[in-house]
C-alpha positions as semicolon CSV with decimal commas, in nm:
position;residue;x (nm);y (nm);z (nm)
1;X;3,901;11,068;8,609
2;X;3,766;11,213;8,251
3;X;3,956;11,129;7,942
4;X;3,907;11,311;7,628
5;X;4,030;11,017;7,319
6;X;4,112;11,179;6,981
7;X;4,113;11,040;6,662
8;X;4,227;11,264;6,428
9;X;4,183;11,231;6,022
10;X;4,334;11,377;5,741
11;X;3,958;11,595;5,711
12;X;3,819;11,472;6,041
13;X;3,828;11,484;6,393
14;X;3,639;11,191;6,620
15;X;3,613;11,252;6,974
16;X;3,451;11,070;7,286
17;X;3,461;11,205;7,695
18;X;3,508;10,916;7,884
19;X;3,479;10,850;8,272
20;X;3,695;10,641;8,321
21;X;3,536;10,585;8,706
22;X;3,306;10,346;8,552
23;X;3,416;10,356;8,190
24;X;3,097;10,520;8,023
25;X;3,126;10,762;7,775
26;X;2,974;11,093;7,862
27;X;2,999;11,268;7,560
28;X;3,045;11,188;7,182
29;X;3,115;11,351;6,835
30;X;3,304;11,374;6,529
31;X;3,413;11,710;6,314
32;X;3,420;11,657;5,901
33;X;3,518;11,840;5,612
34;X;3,843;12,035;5,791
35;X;3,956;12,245;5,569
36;X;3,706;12,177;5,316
37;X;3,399;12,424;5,208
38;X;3,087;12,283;5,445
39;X;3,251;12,203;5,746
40;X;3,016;12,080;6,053
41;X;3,031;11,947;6,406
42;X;2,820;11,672;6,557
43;X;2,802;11,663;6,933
44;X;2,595;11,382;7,082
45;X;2,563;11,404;7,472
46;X;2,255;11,252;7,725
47;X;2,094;11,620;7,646
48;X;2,092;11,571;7,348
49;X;2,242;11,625;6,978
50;X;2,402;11,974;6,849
51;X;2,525;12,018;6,501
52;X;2,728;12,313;6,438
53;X;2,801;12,433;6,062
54;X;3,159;12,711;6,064
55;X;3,381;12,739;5,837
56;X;3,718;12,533;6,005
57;X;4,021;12,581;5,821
58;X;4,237;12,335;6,009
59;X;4,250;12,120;6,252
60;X;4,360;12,367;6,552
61;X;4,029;12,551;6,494
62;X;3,809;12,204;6,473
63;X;3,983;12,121;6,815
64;X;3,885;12,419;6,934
65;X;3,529;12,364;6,862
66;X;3,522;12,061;7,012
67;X;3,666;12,192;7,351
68;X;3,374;12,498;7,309
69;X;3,078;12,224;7,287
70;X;3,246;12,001;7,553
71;X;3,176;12,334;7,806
72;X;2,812;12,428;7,635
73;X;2,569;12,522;7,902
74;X;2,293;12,310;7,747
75;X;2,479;12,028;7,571
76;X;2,820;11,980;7,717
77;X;2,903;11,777;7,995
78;X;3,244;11,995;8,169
79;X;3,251;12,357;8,336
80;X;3,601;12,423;8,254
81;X;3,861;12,228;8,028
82;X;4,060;12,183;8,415
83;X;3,803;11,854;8,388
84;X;3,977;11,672;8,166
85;X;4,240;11,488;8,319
86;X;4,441;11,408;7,989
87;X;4,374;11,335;7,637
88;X;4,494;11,003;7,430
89;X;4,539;11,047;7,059
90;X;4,454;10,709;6,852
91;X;4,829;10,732;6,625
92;X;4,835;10,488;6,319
93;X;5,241;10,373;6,327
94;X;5,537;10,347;6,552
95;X;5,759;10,235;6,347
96;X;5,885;9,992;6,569
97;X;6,032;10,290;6,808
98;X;5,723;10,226;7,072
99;X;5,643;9,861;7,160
100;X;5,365;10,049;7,385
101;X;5,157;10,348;7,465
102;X;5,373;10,637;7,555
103;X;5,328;11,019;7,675
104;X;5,368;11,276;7,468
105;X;5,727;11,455;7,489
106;X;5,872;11,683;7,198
107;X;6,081;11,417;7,129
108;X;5,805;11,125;7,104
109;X;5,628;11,365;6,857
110;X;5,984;11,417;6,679
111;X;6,016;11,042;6,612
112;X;5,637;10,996;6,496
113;X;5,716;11,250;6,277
114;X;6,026;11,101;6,133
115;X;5,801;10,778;6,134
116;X;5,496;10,955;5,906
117;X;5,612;10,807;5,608
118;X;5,512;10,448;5,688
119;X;5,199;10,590;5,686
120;X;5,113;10,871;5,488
121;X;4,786;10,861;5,458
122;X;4,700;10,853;5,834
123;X;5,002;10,979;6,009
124;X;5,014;11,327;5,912
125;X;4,676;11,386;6,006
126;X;4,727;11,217;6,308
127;X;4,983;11,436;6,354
128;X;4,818;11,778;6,304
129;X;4,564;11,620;6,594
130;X;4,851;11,564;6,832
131;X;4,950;11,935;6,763
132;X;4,634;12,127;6,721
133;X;4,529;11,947;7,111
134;X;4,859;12,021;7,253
135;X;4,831;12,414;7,105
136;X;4,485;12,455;7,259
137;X;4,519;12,238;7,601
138;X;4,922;12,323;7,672
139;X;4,883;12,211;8,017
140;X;4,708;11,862;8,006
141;X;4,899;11,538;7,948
142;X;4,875;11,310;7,654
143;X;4,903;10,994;7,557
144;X;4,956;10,831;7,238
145;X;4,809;10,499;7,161
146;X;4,922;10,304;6,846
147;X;4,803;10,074;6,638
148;X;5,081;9,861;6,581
149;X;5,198;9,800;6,932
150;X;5,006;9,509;6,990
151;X;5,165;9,368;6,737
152;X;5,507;9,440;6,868
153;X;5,519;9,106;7,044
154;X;5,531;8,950;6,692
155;X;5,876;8,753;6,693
156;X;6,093;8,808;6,375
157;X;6,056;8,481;6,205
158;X;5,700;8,612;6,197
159;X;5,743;8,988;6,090
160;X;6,088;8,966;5,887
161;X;6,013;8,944;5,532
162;X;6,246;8,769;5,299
163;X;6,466;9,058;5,172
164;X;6,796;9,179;5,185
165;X;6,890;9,232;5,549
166;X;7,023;9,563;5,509
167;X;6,699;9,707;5,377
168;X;6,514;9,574;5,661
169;X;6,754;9,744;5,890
170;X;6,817;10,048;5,686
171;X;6,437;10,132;5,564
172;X;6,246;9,943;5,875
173;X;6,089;9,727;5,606
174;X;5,851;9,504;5,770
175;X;5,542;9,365;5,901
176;X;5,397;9,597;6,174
177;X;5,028;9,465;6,163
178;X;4,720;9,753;6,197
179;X;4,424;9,798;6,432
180;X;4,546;9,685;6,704
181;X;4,362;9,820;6,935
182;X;4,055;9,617;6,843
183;X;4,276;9,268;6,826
184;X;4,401;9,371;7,226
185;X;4,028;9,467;7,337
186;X;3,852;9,171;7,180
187;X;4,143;8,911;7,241
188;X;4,121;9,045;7,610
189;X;3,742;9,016;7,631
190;X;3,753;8,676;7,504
191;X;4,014;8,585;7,787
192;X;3,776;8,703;8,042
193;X;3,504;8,502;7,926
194;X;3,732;8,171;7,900
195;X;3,786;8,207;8,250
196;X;4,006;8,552;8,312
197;X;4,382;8,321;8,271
198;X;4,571;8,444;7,911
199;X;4,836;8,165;8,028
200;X;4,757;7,869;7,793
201;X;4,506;8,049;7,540
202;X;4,539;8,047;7,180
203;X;4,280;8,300;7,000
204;X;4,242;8,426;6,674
205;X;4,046;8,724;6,657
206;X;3,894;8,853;6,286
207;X;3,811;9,216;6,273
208;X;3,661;9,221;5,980
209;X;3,522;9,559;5,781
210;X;3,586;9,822;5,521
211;X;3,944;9,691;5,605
212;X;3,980;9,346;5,797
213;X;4,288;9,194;5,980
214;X;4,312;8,866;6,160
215;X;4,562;8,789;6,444
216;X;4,723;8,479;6,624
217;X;4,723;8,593;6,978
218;X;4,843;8,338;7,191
219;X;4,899;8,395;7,586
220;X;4,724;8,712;7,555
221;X;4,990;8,783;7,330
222;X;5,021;8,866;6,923
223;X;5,229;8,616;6,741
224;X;5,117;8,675;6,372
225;X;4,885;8,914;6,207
226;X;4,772;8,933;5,872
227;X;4,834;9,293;5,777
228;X;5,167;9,425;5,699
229;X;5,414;9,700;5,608
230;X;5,095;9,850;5,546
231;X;4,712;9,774;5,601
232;X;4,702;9,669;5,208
233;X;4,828;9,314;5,293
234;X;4,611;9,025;5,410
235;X;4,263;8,886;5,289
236;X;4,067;9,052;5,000
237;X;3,872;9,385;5,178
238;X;3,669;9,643;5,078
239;X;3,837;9,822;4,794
240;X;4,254;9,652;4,895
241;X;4,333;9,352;4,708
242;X;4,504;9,214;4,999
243;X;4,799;8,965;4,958
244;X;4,899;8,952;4,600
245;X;5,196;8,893;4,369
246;X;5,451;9,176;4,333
247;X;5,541;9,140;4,032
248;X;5,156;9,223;3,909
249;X;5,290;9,589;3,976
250;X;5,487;9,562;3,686
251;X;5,219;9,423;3,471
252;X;4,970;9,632;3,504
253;X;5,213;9,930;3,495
254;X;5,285;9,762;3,177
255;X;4,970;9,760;3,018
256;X;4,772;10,074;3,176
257;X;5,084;10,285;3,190
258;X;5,078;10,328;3,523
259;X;5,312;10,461;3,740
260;X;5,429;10,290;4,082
261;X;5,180;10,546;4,282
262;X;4,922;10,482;4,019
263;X;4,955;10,110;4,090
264;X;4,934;10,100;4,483
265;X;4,637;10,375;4,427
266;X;4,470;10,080;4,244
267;X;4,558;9,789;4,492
268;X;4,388;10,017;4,786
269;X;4,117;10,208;4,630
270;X;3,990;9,987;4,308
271;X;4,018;9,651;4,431
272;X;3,882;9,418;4,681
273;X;3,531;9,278;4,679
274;X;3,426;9,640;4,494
275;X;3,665;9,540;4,238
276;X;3,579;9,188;4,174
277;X;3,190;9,213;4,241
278;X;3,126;9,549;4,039
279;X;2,837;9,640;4,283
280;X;2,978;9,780;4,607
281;X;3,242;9,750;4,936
282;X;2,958;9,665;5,144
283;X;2,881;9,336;5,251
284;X;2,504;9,447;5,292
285;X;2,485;9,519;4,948
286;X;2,691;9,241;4,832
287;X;2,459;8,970;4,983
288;X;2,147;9,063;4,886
289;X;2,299;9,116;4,512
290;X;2,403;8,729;4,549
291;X;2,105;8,632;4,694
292;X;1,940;8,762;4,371
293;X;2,189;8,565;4,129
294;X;2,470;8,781;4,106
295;X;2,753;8,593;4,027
296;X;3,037;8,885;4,054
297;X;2,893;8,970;4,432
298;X;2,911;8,588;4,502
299;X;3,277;8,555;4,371
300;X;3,390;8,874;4,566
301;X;3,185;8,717;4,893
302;X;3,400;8,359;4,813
303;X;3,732;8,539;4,803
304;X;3,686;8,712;5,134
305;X;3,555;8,419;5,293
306;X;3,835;8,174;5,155
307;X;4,091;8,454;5,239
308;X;3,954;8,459;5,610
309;X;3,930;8,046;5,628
310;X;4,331;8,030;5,470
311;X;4,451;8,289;5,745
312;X;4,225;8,075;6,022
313;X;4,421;7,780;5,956
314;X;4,737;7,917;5,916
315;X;4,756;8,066;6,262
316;X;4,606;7,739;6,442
317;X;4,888;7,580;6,253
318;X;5,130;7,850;6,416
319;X;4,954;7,807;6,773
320;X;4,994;7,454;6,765
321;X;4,562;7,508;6,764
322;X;4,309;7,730;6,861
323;X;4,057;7,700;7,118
324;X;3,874;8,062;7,042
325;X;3,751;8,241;6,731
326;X;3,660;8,577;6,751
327;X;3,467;8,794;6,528
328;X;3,446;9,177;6,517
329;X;3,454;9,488;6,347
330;X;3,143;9,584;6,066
331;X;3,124;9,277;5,909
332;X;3,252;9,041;6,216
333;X;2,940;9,191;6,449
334;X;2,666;9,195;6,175
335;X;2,678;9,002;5,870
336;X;2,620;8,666;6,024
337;X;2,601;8,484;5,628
338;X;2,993;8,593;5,629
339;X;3,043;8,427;5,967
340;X;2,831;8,098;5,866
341;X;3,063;8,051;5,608
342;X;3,412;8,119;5,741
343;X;3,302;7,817;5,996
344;X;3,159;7,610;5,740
345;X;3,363;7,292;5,700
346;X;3,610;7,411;5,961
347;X;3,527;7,073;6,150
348;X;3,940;6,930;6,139
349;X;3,996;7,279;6,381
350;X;3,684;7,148;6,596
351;X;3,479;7,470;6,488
352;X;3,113;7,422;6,481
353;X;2,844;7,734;6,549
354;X;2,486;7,729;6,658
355;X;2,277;7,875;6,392
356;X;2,059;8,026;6,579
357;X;2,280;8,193;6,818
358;X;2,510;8,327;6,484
359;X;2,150;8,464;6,310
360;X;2,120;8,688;6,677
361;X;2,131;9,083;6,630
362;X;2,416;9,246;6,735
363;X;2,296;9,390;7,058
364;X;2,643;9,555;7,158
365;X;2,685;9,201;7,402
366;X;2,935;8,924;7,347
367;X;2,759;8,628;7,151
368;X;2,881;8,256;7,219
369;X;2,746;8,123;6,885
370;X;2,929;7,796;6,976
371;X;2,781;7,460;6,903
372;X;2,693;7,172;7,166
373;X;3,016;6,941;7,126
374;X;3,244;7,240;6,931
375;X;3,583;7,200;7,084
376;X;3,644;7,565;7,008
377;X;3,481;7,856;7,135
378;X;3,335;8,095;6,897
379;X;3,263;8,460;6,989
380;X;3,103;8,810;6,869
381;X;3,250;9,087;7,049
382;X;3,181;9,428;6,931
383;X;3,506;9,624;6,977
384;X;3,580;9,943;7,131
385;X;3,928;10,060;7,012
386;X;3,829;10,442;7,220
387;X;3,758;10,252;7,534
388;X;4,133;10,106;7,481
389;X;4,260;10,426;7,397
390;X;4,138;10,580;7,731
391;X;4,213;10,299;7,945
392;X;4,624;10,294;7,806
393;X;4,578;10,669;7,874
394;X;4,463;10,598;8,230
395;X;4,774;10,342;8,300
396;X;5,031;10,607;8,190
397;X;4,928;10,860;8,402
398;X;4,913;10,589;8,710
């Protein structure tokens, strides 16, 4: 069986051919600048790498593209499109309509649509995706994957926020939790190498990048995440402040004169360790700044690590303990200083890592950087959200 997984952006397009046989991709590539002056294709297969520069002025054409290097004599890896058993479409928000992975019907896309303003930054290009592959491949089935529904196991004392009922009800205001995908593959990695039972686990997996979540995921199961209404909440990221008083809206409207969309432009895009460090959103940067005295990159590095230590505790508390830690994502699989210090002085959870082990390249392998006598197991797993994608796409059509 060959699955085609789409991850459509608001200028981009990522693709990846799976065989899902023995789950190895065959194929791999992304489109940029849609719509914009410049536009270009890279194809990576086992033949080899194409890059195609054409003007695409939406995302119909890029999917076409994609579909015309996917059959290339010399660097595509299908004779006909009739190869491609279905296609599943990475979608940012359900809304709380889809506790799962669904196929896609007029009226699923209907509701996503009525849903795109949870998320309108990702869901309308999502969207166009969904569209532009159902326009050029009418006749193969889709699925659409979401990255809240692993949180949908949340129970409401956990996702309710303290507001007026009615507004919960009436505006479906709140916590939905993002990248799921990554918390289900790791968290279900991480069972299979505890022994392959979810029954009685209690793991809290960190993806941690240009945007980082953490998740209480007990019997294979999400309890609590640290994201919310929208990926802005949690610990201190990239350029998002994370979890911060409200009323600091008002403030800084106050004194910048800045509107409401002026403000949350700030929180997402100005913030974070860029904000606080003044040198960059990249731990790789940030790190060797501190390790030549900066004091800003060491603050911003502080923050995200306290922020990460805070949410760590907060879900053992919720677990009733923890006998896994997971790390993923950018900054989970390769900046081991970050992960050094999240377990430093986390000996009251009985979390202790080898050095060594935690120093180890990332290699694409799961890492046990555990400790002799560590009464928690600590993990690297590098994630693979696409792999999830095409294996929910794979149980729907079964």
């Amino acid at each position: 069986m060959k699955i085609l997984v789409v991850n459509a952006g608001s200028s981009s397009l990522k693709y990846q051919l799976f065989d899902m046989d023995t789950e190895s991709v065959i194929v791999k590539g992304g489109v940029e600048r849609i719509g914009i002056r410049g536009s270009v294709l890279k194809h990576k297969s086992g033949k080899g790498e194409k890059v195609i520069e054409k003007d695409m002025p939406n995302h119909k054409v890029a999917m076409q593209a994609v579909l015309d290097v996917l059959v290339d004599p010399e660097y595509g890896a299908i004779r006909s499109m009739s190869e491609i058993d279905a296609v599943g479409h990475r979608v940012l928000h359900s809304g709380g309509d889809f506790d799962s992975s669904v196929l896609l019907t007029d009226e699923v896309l209907q509701i996503c649509k009525k849903n795109a303003e949870l998320g309108p930054l990702h869901m309308p290009a999502n969207i166009l995706g969904i569209e532009a592959c159902k326009e050029v491949m009418p006749d193969t089935p889709m699925a659409l994957v979401f990255d809240t529904a692993f949180h949908s196991t949340m129970p409401p004392h956990a996702y309710m926020y303290a507001i007026d009922y009615d507004d919960y009800k009436n505006y479906k205001i709140r916590k939905y939790g993002f990248h799921g995908t990554s918390h289900k593959y790791v968290s279900q990695e991480a069972i299979k190498y505890l022994g392959g039972k979810a029954e009685g686990t209690k793991i809290i997996t960190c993806h941690l990048g240009g945007g980082s979540s953490i998740s209480a995921v007990k019997d294979g199961k999400c309890v609590d995440t640290s994201m919310g209404f929208t990926p802005l909440a949690g610990v201190p990221m990239g350029t998002r402040s994370g979890d911060i008083d409200p009323a600091v809206l008002e403030f800084l409207a106050a004194k910048k004169n800045y509107s409401i969309l002026d403000c949350i432009e700030y929180l997402n895009k100005k913030c974070g360790v860029a904000g606080v460090s003044g040198v960059s959103s990249d731990f790789r940067d940030l790190t060797k700044a501190a390790a030549e005295g900066n004091g800003r990159a060491q603050l911003a590095i502080d923050l995200f690590v306290y922020g990460c230590k805070k949410y760590i505790g907060a879900y053992a508390a919720a677990m009733n303990g923890v006998d896994c830690l997971v790390f993923t994502a950018g900054i989970g699989e390769n900046t081991w200083p970050v992960r050094k210090a999240i377990c430093t002085d986390m000996d009251f959870l009985g979390i202790a890592i080898d050095e060594a082990r935690n120093e180890m390249k990332n290699d694409g392998n799961i890492h046990d950087i555990t400790a002799p006598g560590s009464r928690v197991k600590v993990l690297v797993i590098p994630t693979n959200e696409e792999l999830v994608i095409a294996r929910e796409t794979k149980d729907l059509l079964n």
